[in-house]
ZATORPA-747695 format. One record per atom (N, C-alpha, C, O, CB): x, y, z; residue in one letter. Coordinates in steps of 0.05 Angstrom, whole numbers. Glycine has a CB too. Example, Ala and Ser with C-alpha at 12.3 -4.5 7.8 and 13.67 -1.06 7.14 Angstrom:
<pts>
+--------+--------+--------+---------+
:     xx :     yy :     zz : residuo :
+--------+--------+--------+---------+
:    264 :   -114 :    156 :       A :
:    246 :    -90 :    156 :       A :
:    264 :    -66 :    156 :       A :
:    285 :    -66 :    169 :       A :
:    226 :    -89 :    181 :       A :
:    257 :    -45 :    142 :       S :
:    273 :    -21 :    143 :       S :
:    258 :      1 :    157 :       S :
:    268 :     23 :    161 :       S :
:    282 :    -12 :    114 :       S :
+--------+--------+--------+---------+
</pts>
This chain:
<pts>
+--------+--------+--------+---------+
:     xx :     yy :     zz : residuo :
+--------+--------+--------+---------+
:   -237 :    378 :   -216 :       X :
:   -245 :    350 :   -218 :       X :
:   -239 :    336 :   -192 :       X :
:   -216 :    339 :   -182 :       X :
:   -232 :    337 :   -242 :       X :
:   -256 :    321 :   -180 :       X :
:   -254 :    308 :   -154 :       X :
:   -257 :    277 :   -161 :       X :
:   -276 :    272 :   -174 :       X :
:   -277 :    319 :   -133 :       X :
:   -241 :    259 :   -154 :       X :
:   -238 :    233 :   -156 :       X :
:   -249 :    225 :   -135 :       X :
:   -244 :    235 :   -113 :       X :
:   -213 :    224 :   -160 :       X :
:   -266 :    201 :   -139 :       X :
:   -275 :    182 :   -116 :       X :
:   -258 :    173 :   -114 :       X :
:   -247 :    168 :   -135 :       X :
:   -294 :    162 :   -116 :       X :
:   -246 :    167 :    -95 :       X :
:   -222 :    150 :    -81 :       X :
:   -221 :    131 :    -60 :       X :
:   -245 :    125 :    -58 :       X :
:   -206 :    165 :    -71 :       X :
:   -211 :    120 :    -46 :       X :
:   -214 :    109 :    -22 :       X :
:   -202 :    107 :      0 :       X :
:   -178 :    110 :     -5 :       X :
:   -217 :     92 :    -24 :       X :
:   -207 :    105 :     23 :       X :
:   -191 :    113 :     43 :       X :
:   -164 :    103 :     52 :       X :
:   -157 :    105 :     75 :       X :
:   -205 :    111 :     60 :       X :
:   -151 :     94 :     34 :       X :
:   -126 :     74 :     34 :       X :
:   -114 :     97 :     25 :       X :
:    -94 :    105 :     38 :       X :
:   -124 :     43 :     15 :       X :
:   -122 :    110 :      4 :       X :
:   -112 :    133 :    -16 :       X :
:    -97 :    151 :     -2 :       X :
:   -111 :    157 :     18 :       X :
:   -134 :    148 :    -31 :       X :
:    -75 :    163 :     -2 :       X :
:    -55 :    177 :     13 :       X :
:    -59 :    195 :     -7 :       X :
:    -57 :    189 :    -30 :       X :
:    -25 :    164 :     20 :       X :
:    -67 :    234 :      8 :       X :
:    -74 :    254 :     -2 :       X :
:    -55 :    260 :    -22 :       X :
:    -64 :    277 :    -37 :       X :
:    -79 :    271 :     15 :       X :
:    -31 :    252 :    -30 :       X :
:    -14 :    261 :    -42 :       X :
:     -1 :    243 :    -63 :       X :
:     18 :    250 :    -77 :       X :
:      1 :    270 :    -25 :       X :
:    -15 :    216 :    -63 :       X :
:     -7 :    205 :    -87 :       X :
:    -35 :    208 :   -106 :       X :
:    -59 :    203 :   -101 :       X :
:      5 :    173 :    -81 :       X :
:    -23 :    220 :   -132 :       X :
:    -52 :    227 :   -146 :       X :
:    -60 :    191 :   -176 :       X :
:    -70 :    191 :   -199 :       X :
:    -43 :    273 :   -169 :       X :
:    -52 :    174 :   -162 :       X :
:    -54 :    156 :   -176 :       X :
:    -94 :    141 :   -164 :       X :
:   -104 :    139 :   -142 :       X :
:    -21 :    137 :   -171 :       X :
:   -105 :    134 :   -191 :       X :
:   -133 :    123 :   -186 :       X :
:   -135 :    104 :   -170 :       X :
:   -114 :     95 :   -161 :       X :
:   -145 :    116 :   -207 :       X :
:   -159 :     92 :   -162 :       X :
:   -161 :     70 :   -145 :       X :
:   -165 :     46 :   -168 :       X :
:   -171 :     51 :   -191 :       X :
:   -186 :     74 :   -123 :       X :
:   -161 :     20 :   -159 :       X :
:   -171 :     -5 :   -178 :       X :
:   -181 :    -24 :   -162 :       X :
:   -172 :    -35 :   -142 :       X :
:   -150 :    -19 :   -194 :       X :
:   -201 :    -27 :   -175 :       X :
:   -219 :    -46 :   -160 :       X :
:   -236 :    -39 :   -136 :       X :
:   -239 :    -16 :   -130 :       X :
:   -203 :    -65 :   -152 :       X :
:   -246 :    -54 :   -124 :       X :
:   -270 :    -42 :   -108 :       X :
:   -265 :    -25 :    -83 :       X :
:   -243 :    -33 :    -76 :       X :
:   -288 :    -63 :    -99 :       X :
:   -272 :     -7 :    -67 :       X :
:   -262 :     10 :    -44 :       X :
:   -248 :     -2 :    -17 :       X :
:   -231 :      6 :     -1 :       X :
:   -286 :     25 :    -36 :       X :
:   -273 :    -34 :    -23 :       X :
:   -272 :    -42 :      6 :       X :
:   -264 :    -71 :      3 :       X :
:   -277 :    -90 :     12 :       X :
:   -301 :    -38 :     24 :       X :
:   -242 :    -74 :    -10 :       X :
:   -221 :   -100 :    -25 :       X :
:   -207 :   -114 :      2 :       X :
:   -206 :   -138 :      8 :       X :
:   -189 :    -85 :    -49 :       X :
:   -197 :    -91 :     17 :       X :
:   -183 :    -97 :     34 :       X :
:   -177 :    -78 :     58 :       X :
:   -174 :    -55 :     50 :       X :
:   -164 :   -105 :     23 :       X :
:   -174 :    -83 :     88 :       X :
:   -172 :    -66 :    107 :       X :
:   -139 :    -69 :    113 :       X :
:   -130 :    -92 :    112 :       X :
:   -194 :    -72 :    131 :       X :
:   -125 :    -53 :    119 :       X :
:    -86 :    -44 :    128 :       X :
:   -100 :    -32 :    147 :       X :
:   -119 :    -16 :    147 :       X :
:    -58 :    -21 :    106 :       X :
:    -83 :    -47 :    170 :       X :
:    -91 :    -36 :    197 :       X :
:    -55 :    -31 :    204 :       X :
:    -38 :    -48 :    197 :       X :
:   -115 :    -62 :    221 :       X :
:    -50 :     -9 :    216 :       X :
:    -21 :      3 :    223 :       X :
:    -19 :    -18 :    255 :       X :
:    -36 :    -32 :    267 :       X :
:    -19 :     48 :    227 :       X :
:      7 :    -11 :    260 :       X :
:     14 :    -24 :    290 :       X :
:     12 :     -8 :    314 :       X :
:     26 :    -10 :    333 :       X :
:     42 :    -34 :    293 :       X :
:    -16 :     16 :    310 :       X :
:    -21 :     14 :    338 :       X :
:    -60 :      9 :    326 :       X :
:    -74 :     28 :    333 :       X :
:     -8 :     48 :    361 :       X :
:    -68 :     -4 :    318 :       X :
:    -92 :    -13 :    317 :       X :
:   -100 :     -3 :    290 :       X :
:   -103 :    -20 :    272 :       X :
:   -110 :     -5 :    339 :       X :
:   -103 :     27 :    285 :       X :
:   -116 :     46 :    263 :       X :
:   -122 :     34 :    235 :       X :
:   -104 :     25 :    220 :       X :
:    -97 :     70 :    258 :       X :
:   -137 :     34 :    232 :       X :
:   -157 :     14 :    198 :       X :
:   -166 :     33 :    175 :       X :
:   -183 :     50 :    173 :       X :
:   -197 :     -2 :    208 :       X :
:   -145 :     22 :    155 :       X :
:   -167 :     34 :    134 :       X :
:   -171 :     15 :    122 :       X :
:   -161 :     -7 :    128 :       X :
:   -161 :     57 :    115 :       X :
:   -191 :     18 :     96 :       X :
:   -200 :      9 :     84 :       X :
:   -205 :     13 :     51 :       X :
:   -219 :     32 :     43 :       X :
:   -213 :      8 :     97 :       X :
:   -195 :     -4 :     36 :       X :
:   -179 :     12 :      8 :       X :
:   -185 :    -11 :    -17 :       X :
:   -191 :    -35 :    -14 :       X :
:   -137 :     18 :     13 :       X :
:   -180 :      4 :    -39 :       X :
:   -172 :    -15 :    -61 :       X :
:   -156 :    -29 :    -60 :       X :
:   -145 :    -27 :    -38 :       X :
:   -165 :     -8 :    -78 :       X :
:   -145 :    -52 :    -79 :       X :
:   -124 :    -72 :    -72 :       X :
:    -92 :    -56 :    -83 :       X :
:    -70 :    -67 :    -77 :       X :
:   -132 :   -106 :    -91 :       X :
:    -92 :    -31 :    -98 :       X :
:    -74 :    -17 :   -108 :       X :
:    -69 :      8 :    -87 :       X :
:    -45 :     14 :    -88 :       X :
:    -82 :    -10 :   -136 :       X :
:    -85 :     23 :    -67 :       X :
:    -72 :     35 :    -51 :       X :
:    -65 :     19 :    -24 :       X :
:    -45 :     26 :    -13 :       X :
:    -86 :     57 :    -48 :       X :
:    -80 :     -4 :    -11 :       X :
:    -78 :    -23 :      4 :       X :
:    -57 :    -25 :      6 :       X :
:    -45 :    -20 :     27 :       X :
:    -86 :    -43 :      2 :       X :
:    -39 :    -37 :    -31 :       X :
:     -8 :    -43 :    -28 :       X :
:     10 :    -26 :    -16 :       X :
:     27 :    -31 :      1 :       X :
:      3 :    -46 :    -51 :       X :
:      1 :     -1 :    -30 :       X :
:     17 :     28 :    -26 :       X :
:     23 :     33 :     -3 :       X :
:     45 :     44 :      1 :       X :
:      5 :     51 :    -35 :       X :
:      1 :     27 :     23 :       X :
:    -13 :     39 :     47 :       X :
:      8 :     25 :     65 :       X :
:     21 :     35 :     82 :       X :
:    -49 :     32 :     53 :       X :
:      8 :     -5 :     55 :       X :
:     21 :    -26 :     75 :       X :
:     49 :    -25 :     65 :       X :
:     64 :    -35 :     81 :       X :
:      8 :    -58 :     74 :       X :
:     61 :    -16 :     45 :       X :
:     85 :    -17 :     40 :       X :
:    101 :     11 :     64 :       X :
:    121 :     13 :     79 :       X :
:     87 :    -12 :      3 :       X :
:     81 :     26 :     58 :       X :
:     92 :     51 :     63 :       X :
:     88 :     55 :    108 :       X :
:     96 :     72 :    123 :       X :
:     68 :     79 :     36 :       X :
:     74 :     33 :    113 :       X :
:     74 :     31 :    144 :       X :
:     84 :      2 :    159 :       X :
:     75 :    -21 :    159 :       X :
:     43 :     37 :    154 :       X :
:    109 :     18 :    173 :       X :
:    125 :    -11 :    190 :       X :
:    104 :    -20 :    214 :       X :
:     90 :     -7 :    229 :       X :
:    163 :     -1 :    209 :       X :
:    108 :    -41 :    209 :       X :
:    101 :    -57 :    229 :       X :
:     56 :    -63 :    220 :       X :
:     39 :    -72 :    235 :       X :
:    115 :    -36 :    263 :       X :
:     55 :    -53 :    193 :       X :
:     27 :    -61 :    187 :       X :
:     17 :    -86 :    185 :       X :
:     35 :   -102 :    187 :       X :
:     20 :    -52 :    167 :       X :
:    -14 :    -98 :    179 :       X :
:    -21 :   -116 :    163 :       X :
:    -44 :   -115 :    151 :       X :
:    -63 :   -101 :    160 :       X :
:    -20 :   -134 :    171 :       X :
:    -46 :   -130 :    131 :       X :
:    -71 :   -133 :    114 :       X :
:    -83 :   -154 :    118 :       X :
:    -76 :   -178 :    117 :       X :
:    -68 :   -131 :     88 :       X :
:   -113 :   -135 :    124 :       X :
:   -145 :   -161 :    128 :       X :
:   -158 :   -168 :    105 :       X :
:   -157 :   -152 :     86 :       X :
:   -174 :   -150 :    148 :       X :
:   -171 :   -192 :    104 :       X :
:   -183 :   -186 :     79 :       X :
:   -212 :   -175 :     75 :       X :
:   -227 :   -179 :     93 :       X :
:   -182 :   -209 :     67 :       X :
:   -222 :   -160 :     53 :       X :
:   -237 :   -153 :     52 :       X :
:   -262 :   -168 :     36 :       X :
:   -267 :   -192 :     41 :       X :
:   -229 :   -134 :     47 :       X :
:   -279 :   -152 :     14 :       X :
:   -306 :   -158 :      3 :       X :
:   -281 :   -177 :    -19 :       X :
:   -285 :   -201 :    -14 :       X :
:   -333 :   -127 :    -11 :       X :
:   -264 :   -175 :    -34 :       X :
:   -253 :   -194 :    -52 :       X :
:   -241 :   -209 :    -49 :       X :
:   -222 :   -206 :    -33 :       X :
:   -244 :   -189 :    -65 :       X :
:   -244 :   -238 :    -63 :       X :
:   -234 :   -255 :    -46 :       X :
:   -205 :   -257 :    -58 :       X :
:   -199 :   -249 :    -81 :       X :
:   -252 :   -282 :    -43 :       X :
:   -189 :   -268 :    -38 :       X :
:   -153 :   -267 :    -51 :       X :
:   -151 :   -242 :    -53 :       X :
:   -128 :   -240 :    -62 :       X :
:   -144 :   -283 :    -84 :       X :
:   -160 :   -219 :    -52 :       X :
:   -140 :   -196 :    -52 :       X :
:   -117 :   -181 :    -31 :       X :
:   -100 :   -164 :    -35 :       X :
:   -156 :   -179 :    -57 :       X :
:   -128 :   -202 :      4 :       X :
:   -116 :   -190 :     20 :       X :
:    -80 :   -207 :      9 :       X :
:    -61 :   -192 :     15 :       X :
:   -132 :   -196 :     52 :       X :
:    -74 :   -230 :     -4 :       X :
:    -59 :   -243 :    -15 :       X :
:    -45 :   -225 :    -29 :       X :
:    -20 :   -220 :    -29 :       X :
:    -70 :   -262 :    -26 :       X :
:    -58 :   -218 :    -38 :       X :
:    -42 :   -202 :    -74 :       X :
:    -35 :   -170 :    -67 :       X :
:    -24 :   -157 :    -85 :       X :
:    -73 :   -199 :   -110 :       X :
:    -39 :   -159 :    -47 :       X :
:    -29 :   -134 :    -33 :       X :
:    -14 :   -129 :    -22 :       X :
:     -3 :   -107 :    -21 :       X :
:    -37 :   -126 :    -23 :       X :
:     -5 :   -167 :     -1 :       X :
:      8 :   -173 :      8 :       X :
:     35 :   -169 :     -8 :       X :
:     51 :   -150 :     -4 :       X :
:      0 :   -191 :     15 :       X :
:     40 :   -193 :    -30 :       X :
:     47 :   -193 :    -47 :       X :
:     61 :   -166 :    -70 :       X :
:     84 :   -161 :    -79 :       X :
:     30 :   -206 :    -52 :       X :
:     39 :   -155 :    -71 :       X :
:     52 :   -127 :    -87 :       X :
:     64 :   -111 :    -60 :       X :
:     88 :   -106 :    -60 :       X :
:     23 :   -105 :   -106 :       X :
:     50 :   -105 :    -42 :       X :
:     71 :    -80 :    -15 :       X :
:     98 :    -82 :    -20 :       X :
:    114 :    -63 :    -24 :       X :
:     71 :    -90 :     24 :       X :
:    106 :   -120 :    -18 :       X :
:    129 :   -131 :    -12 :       X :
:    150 :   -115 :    -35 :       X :
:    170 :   -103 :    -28 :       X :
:    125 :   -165 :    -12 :       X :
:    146 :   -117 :    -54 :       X :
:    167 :   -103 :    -82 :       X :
:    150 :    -73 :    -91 :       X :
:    148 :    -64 :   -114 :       X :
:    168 :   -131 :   -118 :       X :
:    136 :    -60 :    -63 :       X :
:    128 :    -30 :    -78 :       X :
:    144 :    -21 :    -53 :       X :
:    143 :    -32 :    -30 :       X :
:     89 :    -16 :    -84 :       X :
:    161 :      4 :    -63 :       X :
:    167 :     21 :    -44 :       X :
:    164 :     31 :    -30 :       X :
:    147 :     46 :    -41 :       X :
:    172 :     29 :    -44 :       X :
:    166 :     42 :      0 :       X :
:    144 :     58 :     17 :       X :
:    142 :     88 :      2 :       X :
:    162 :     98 :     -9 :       X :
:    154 :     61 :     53 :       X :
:    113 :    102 :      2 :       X :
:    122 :    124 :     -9 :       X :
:    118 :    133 :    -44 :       X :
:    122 :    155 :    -55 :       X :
:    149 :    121 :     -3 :       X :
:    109 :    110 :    -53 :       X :
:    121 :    107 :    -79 :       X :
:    120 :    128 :    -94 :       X :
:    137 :    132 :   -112 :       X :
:    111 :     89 :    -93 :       X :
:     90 :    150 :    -86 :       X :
:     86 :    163 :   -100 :       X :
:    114 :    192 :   -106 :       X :
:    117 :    206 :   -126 :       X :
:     59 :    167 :    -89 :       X :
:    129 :    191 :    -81 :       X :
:    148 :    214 :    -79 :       X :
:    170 :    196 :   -101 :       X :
:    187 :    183 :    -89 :       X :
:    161 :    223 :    -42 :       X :
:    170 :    195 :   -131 :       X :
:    191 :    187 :   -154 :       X :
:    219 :    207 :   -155 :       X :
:    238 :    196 :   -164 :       X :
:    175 :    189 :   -186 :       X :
:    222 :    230 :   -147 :       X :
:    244 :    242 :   -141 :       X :
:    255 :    237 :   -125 :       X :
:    279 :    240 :   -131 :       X :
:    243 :    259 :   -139 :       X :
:    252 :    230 :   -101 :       X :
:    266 :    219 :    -85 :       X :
:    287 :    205 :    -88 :       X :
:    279 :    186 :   -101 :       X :
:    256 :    209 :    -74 :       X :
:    313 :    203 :    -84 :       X :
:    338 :    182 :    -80 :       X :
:    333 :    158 :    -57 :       X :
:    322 :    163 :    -36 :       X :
:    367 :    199 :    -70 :       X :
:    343 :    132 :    -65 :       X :
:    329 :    119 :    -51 :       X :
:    353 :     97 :    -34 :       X :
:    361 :     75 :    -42 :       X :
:    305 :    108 :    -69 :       X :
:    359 :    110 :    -13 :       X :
:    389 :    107 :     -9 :       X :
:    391 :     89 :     21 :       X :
:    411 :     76 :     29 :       X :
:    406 :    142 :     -7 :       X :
:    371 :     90 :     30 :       X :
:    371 :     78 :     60 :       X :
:    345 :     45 :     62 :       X :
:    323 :     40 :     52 :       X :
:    358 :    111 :     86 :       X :
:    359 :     36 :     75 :       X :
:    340 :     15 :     82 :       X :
:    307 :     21 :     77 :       X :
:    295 :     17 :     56 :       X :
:    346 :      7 :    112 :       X :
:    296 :     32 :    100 :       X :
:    274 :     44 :     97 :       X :
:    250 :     54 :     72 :       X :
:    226 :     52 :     67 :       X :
:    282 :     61 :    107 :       X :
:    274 :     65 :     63 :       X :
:    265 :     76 :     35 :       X :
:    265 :     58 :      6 :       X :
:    261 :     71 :    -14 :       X :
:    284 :     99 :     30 :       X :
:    268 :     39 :      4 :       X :
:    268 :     13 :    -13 :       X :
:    247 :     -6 :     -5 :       X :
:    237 :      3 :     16 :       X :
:    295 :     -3 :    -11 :       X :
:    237 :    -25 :    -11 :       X :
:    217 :    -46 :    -12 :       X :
:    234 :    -62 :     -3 :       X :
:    259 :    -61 :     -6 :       X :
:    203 :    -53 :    -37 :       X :
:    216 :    -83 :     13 :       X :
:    224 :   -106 :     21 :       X :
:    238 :   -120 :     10 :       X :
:    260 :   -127 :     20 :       X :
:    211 :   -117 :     25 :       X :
:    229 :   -128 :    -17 :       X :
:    251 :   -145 :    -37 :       X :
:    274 :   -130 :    -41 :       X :
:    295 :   -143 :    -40 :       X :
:    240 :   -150 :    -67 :       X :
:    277 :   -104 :    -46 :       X :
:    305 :    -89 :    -54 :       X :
:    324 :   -102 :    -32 :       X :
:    344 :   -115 :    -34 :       X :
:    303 :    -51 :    -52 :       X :
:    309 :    -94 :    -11 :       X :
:    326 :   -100 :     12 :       X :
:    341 :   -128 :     10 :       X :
:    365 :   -128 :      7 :       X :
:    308 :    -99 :     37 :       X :
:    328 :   -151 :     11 :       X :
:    329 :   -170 :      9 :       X :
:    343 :   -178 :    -18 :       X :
:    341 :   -201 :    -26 :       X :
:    307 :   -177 :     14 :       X :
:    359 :   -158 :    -34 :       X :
:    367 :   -161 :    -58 :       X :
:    354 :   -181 :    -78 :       X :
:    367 :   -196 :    -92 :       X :
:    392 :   -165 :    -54 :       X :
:    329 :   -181 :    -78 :       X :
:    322 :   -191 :   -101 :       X :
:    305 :   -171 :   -121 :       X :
:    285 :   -181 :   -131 :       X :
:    307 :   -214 :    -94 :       X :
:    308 :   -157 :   -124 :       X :
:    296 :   -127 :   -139 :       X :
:    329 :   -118 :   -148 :       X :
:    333 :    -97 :   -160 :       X :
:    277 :    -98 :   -111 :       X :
+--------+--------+--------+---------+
</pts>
């Protein structure tokens, strides 16, 4: 079985896309763009320092990705992991409000 996915989608988290492909563009800090659902977007931008999110075809979603990155972990999909260093926690953890 092969899932349409979108290019936000990181080969190794096997979670679906939501919402439309092209919601929102995460561009990393040396230029590089993808373009994703508003649920891997979050994932995409949580999981790369120094990223940001453009907005895409929906409106308010570059907002709400923003928003979710901030309290999703980088990575999220690796749940075994111990999560012991700065890096490896979400913004809010950090910020002790998580």
């Amino acid at each position: 079985m092969t899932m349409d996915r979108c290019i936000a989608a990181h080969p190794e988290d096997p979670t679906p896309c939501v919402g439309p492909h092209d919601a929102v563009t995460v561009v990393d800090a040396n230029g590089s763009a993808a373009t994703g659902c508003e649920w891997h977007g979050a994932r995409l931008l949580a999981s790369l320092e120094g990223a940001r999110v453009e907005p895409g075809s929906v409106a308010g979603a570059a907002t709400r990705v923003y928003a979710e990155a901030d309290v999703t972990r980088p990575f999220a999909w690796y749940t075994n992991a111990p999560r012991t260093e700065p890096g490896m926690r979400s913004h809010a953890e950090n910020r002790g409000e998580r």
